[in-house]
C-alpha positions in Angstrom: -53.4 -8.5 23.9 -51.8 -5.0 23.4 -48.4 -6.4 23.0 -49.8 -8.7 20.5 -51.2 -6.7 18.2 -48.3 -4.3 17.7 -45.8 -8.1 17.4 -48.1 -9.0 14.9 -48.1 -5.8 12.8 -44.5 -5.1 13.7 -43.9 -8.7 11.4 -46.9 -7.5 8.6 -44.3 -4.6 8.3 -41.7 -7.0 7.2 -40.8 -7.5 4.4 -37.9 -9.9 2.5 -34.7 -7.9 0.6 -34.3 -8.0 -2.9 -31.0 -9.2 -4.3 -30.4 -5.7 -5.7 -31.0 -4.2 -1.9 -28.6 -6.6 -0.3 -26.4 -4.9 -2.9 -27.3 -1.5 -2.1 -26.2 -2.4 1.6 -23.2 -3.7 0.7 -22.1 -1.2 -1.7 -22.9 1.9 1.4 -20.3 0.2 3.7 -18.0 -1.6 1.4 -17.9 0.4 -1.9 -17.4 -2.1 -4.8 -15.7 1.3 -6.7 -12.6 0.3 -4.6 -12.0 -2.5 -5.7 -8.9 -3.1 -7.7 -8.7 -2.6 -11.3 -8.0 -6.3 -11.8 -10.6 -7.6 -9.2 -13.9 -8.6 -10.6 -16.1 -7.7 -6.5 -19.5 -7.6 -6.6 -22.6 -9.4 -8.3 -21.5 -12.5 -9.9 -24.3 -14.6 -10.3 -28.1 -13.6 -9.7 -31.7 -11.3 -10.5 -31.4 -8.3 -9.2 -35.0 -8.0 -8.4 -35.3 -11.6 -6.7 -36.3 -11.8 -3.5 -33.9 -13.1 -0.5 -34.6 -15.1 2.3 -31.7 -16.6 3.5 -28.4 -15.6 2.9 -25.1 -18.0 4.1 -21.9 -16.3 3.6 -18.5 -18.3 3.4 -14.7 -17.3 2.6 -14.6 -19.7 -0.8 -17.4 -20.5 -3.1 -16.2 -23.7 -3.6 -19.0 -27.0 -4.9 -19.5 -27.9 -1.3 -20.2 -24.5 0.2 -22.6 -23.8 -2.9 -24.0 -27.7 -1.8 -24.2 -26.6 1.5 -26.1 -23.1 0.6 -28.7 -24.8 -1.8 -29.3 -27.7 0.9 -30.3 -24.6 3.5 -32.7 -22.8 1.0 -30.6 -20.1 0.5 -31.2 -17.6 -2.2 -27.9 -15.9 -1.7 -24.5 -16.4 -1.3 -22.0 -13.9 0.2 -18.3 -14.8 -0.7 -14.8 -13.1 -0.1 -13.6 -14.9 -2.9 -14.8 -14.3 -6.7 -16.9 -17.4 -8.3 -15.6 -16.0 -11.6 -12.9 -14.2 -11.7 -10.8 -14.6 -15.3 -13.1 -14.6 -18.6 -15.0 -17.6 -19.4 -15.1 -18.5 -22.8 -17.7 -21.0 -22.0 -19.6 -22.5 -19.0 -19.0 -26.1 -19.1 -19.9 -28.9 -16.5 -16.5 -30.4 -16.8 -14.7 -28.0 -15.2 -15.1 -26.9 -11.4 -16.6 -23.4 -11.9 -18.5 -24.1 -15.2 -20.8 -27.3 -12.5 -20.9 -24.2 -9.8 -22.5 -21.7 -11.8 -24.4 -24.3 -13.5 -25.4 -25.7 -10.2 -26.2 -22.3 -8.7 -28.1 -21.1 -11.6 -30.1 -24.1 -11.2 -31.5 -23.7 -7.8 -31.7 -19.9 -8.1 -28.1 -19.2 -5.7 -27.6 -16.2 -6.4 -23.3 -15.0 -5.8 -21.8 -11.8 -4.5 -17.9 -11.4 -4.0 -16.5 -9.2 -1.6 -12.9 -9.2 -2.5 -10.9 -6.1 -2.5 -13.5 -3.6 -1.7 -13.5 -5.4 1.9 -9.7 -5.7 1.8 -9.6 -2.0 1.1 -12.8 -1.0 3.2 -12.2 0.9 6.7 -13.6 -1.8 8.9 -13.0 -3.9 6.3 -10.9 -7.5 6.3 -7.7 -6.0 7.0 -9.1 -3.2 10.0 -10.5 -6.6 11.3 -7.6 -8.3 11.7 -5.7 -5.5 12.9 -8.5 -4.8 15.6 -8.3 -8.9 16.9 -5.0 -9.2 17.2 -4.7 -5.2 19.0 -3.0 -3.1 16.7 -3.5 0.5 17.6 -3.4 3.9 15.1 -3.6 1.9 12.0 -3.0 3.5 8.4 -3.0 1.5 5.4 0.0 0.1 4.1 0.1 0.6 0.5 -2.0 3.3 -1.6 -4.8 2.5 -3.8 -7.0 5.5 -3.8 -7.3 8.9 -2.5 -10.9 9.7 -2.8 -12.2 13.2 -4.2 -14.6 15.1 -2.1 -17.8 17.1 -2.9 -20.5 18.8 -0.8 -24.1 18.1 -1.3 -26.4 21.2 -0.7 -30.3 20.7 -0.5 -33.2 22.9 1.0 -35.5 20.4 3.0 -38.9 22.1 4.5 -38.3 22.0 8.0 -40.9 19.2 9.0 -38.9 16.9 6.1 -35.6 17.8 7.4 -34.7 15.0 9.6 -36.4 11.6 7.2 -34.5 13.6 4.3 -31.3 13.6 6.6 -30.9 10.5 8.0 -31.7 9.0 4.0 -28.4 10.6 3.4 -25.9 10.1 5.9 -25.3 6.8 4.8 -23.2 8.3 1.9 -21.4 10.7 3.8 -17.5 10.5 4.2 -16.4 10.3 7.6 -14.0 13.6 9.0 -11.5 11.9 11.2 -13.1 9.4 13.7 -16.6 11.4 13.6 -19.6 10.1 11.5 -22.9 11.3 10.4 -21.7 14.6 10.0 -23.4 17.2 8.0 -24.3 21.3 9.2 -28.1 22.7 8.7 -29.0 26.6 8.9 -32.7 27.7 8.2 -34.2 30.3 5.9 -37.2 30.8 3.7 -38.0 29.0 0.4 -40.0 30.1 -2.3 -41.4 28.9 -5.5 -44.5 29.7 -7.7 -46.2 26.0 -9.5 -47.3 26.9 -12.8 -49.6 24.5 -14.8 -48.8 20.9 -14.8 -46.8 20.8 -11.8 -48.0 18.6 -8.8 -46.4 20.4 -6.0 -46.4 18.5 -2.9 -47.1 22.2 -1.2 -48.6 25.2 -2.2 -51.2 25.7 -5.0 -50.9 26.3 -8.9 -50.4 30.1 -10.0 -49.8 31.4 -6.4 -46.0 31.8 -5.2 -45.5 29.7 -1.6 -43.3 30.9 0.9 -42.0 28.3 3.7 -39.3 28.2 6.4 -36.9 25.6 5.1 -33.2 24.1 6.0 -30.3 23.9 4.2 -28.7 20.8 4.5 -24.4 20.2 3.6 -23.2 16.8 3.4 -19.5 15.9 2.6 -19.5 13.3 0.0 -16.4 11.2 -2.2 -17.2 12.4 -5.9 -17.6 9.1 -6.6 -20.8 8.8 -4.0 -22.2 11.9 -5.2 -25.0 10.0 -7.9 -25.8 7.8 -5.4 -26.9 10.6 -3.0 -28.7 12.4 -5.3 -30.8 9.4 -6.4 -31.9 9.3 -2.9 -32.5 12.6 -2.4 -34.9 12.7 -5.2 -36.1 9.8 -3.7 -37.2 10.8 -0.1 -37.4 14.5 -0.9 -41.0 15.5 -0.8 -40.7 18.2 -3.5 -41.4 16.9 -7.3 -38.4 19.2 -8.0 -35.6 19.6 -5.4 -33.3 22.3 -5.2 -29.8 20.8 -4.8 -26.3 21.9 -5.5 -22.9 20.0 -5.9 -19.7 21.8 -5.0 -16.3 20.1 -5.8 -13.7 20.7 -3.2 -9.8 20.9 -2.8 -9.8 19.5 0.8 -6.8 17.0 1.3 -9.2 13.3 1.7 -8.8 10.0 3.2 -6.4 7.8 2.0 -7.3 4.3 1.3 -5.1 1.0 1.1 -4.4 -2.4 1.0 -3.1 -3.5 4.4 -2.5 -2.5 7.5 0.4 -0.8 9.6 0.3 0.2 13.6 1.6 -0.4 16.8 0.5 -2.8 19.5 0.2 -1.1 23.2 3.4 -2.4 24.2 6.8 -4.1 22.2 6.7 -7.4 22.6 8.7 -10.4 21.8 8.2 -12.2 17.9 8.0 -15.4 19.9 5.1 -14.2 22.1 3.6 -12.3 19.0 3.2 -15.5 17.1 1.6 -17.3 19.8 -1.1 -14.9 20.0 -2.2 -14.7 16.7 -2.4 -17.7 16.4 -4.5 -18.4 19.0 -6.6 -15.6 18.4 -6.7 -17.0 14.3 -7.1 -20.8 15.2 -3.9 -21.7 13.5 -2.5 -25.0 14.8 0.9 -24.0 13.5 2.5 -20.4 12.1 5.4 -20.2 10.6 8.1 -17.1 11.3 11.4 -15.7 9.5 13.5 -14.0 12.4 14.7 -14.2 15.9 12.0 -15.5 18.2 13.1 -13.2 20.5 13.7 -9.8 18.7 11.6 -7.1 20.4 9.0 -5.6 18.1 7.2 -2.1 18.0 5.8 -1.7 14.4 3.9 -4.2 12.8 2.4 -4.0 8.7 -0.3 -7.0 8.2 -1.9 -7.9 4.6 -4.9 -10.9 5.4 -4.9 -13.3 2.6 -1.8 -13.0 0.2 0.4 -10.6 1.1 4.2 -11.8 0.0 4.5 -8.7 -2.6 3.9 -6.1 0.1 7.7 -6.6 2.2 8.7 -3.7 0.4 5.9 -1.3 1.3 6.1 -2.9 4.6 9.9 -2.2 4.9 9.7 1.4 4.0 7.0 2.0 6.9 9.0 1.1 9.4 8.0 -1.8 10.3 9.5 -4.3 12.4 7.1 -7.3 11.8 5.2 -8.5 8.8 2.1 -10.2 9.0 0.4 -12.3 6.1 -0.2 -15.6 4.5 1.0 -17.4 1.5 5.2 -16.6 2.3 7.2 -18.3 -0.4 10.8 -18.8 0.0 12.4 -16.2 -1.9 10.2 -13.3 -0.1 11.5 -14.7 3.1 15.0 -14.6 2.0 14.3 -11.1 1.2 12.9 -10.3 4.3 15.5 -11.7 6.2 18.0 -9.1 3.6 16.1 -6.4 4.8 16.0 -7.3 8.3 12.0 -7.6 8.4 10.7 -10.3 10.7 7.9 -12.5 9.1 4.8 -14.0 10.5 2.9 -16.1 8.2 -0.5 -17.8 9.8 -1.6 -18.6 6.8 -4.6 -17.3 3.5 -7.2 -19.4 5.2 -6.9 -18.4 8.5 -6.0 -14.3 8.2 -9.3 -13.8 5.9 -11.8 -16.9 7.5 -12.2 -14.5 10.2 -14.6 -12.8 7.5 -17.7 -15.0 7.6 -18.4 -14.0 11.0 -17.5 -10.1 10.6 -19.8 -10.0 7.1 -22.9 -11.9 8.9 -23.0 -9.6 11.7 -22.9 -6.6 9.7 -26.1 -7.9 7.4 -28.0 -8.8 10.5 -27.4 -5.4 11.9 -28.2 -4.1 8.6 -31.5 -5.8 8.9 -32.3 -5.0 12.5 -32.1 -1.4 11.4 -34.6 -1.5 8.9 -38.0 -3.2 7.5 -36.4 -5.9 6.0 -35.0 -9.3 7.0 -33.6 -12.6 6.3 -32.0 -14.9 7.9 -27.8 -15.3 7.7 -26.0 -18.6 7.9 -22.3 -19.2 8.3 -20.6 -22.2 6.4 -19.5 -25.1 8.2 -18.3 -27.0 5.1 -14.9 -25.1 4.2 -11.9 -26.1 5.9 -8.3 -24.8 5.1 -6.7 -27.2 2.7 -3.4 -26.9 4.1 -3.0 -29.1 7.3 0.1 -29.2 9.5 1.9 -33.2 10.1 4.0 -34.0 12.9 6.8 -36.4 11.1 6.8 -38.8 14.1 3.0 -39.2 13.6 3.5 -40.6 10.2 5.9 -43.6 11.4 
């Protein structure tokens, strides 16, 4: 009966996200301010205030998947790919997108894109890729953004410290491979209410003295709004002392793609025959000498024919992306870069998975849930013919 009770009000604590919280998750993690300039990431379609109960995330948001969404009673979809991505000069039924966001509007789908933010992201597409097929030591491959820093100060009473704490540390940059870090030191706080304050301690007219701890968070500028917001939020004075320091520290790089090493060189045949397993692909297709040894190897998931250069002038021996056209590969080939393309579909599908495992865990940490699908309905358009099968 015991363990009843506290199931039952463990589930009365529940309660269903809001479209702008699923947001607010995403945006912690996988900051939409990444994105490239040209990119159009983040809420596409949708109320923020709507509720969400079931969310199906998918590489494309192409008619079926949105079919296959709406048919499942979901309230959200999660895409890689932008639903609108150029400017529409009008939303017509005719055309492809104009019947999606028709169609989604309809049954109250709302859209989110996850494009180059998660391309950019650490432990984003391109760390996952890099992870599953065992590059070590990654960096990223081509610059987009080198984020400026700045230290959060607040004074927390001691009881508050930790709730106040933890509310913050989501925000926080990392400082090499160590997270949730920040540095506390305690002293004594004080503060007089005068009339028409509603101080949370203390009385009006008499000055309160308290032990309280100073909190220091490091924080990219661009973060910094955020963290106060929340701050103000869970602190549990009606005015908070805070402070916002910029700083000259050297920061984090961040980039499109991927370069490292794998444990040991290895032959390009033997390469190729990994990742593809490890993406699916029935077929790859490599520029070089099966049997060259390689050390260094630069990856982009999705489209990444423009990056041989930046992958060149890393050093590395192998190149590993989708969408190779023929003059790139001649080009490699000049510049003595092997080439392993497996393929748009299959370098960024791997995303579906990745993304629904980070909202469930999302969910499991907090009050809120809803329930993820994965779609079953997109396939990559491309398939791979043996001739002889054809006669």
């Amino acid at each position: 009966m015991h363990s009843n009770r506290v199931h039952s009000f463990t589930l009365y604590r529940m309660t269903f996200p809001k479209l702008s919280d699923i947001l607010e998750i995403i945006d912690k993690k996988y900051s939409f301010s990444i994105s490239e300039k040209w990119d159009n990431s983040g809420l596409q379609l949708g109320e923020p205030a709507n509720e969400i109960r079931r969310i199906m995330v998918a590489l494309d948001p192409l008619p079926a998947v949105i079919d296959e969404a709406i048919s499942l009673d979901c309230q959200l979809l999660v895409a890689h790919h932008p639903l609108l991505f150029t400017p529409l000069s009008q939303i017509n039924g005719s055309t492809c997108v104009g019947s999606s966001v028709l169609k989604a509007a309809r049954n109250n789908l709302a859209v989110i894109a996850m494009h180059t933010n998660y391309d950019i992201a650490e432990e984003g597409l391109n760390d996952l890729l890099a992870s599953l097929i065992g590059l070590k030591q990654t960096l990223p491959l081509k610059k987009t953004d080198s984020a400026e820093l700045s230290k959060l100060v607040s004074f927390i009473p001691v009881e508050s410290f930790e709730t106040v704490r933890q509310a913050l540390l989501p925000y926080t940059e990392s400082t090499g491979n160590y997270i949730d870090c920040s540095f506390s030191c305690l002293g004594e706080g004080t503060f007089l209410p005068l009339e028409g304050a509603k101080p949370a301690i203390g009385t009006i007219g008499n000055l309160e003295k308290l032990q309280e701890k100073r909190l220091e968070l490091l924080v990219r500028r661009d973060s910094v709004s955020k963290m106060v917001q929340t701050l103000l939020k869970v602190h549990p004075y009606q005015e908070p002392a805070f402070d916002c320091y910029p700083l000259l520290n050297e920061t984090k790089v961040t980039g499109i793609g991927r370069v490292g090493a794998f444990p040991e060189p290895s032959k390009f045949k033997d390469i190729a025959a990994s990742v593809g397993r490890k993406l699916g692909c029935t077929a790859v297709r490599m520029v070089g000498e099966p049997e060259r040894i390689i050390s260094t190897v630069a990856l982009c998931t999705g489209s990444g024919g423009s990056m041989i250069t930046e992958a060149v002038k890393a050093g590395a021996d192998l190149f590993i992306t989708g969408d190779i056209r023929y003059h790139e590969a001649r080009d490699a080939e000049a510049l003595g870069l092997a080439l392993l393309d497996a393929g748009h579909f299959a370098t960024e599908r791997i995303m579906v998975d990745a993304v629904a495992k980070f909202l469930e865990t999302s969910f499991a940490h907090s009050d809120q849930r809803a329930e993820l699908f994965r779609s079953n309905s997109e396939q990559d358009p491309f398939k791979n013919v043996v001739i002889e099968e054809l006669n």
